[in-house]
C-alpha positions as CSV (number, residue, x, y, z in Angstrom):
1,X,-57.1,-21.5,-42.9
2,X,-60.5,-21.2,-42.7
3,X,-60.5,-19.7,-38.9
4,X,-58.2,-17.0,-40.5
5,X,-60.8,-16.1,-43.1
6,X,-63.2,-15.5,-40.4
7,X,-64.9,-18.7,-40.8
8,X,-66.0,-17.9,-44.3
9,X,-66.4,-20.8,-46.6
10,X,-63.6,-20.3,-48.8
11,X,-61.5,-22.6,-51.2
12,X,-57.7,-22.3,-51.2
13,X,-54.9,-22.3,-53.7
14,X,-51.7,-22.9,-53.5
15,X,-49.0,-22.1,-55.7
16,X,-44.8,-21.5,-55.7
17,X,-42.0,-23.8,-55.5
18,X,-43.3,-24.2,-51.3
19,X,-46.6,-25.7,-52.7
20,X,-45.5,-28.3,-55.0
21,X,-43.0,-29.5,-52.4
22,X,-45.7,-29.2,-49.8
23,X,-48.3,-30.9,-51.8
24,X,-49.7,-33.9,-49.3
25,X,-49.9,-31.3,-46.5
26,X,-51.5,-28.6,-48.2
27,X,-54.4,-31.0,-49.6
28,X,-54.6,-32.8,-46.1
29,X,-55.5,-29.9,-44.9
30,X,-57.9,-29.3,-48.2
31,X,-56.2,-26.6,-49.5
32,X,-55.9,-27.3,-53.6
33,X,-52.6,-27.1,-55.0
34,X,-52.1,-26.0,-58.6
35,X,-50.6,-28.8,-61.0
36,X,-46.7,-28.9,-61.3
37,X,-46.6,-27.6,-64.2
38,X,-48.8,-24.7,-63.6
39,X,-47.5,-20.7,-65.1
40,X,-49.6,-20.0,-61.5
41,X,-46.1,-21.3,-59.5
42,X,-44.3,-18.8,-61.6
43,X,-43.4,-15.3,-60.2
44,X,-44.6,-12.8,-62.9
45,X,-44.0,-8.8,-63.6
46,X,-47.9,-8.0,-63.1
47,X,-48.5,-10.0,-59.9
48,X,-45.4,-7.7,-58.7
49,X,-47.1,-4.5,-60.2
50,X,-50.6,-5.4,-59.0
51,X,-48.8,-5.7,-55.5
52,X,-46.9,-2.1,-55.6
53,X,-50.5,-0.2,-57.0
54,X,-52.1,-1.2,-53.2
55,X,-48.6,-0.3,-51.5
56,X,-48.4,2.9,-49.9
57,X,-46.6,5.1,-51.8
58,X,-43.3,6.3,-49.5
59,X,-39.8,8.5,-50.0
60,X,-37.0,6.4,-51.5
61,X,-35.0,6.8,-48.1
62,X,-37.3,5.3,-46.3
63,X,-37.1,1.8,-48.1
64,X,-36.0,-0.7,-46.1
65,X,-35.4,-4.7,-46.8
66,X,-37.2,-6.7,-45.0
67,X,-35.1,-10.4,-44.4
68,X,-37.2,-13.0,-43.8
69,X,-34.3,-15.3,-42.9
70,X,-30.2,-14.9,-42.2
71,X,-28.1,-14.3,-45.1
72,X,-26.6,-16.8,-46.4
73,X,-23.5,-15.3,-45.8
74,X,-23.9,-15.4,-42.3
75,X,-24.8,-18.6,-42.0
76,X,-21.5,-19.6,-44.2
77,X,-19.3,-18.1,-42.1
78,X,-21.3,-19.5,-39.1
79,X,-20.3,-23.2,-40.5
80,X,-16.9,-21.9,-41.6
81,X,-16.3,-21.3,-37.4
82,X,-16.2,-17.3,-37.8
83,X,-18.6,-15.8,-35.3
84,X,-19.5,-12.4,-37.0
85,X,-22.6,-11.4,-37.4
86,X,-23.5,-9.3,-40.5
87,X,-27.1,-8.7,-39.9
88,X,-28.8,-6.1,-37.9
């Protein structure tokens, strides 16, 4: 983490549901984790707006999603034998 912050001295925070699971690793690697029961793991409305002030500001038409992972719905009907593929 801190090669990707350009070598500055900086001290990390974790937080979300991937943090508290990940706890031992994250502080292995000295990266703090907030405490479990922590409103900073929770997702909140201004975090969201502070996010879409930077955002570029596009046309409504050229929103797109932006999956991370399969649906689940493809990976259902992967286990149920069907070999469709509903993603792009």
């Amino acid at each position: 983490m801190q090669e990707a912050a350009g070598g500055a001295e900086l001290r990390w925070l974790a937080v979300g549901d991937g943090a508290v699971r990940f706890r031992e690793e994250l502080e292995a690697g000295a990266i703090r984790t907030a405490a479990d029961s922590s409103p900073l793991h929770l997702v909140s409305a201004g975090a969201i707006c502070e996010l879409g002030i930077g955002a570029m500001a596009v046309a409504v038409q050229e929103i797109l999603p932006d999956y991370r992972r399969r649906p689940d719905a493809e990976l259902a009907l992967e286990v149920a034998g069907t070999v469709r593929t509903l993603s792009r």
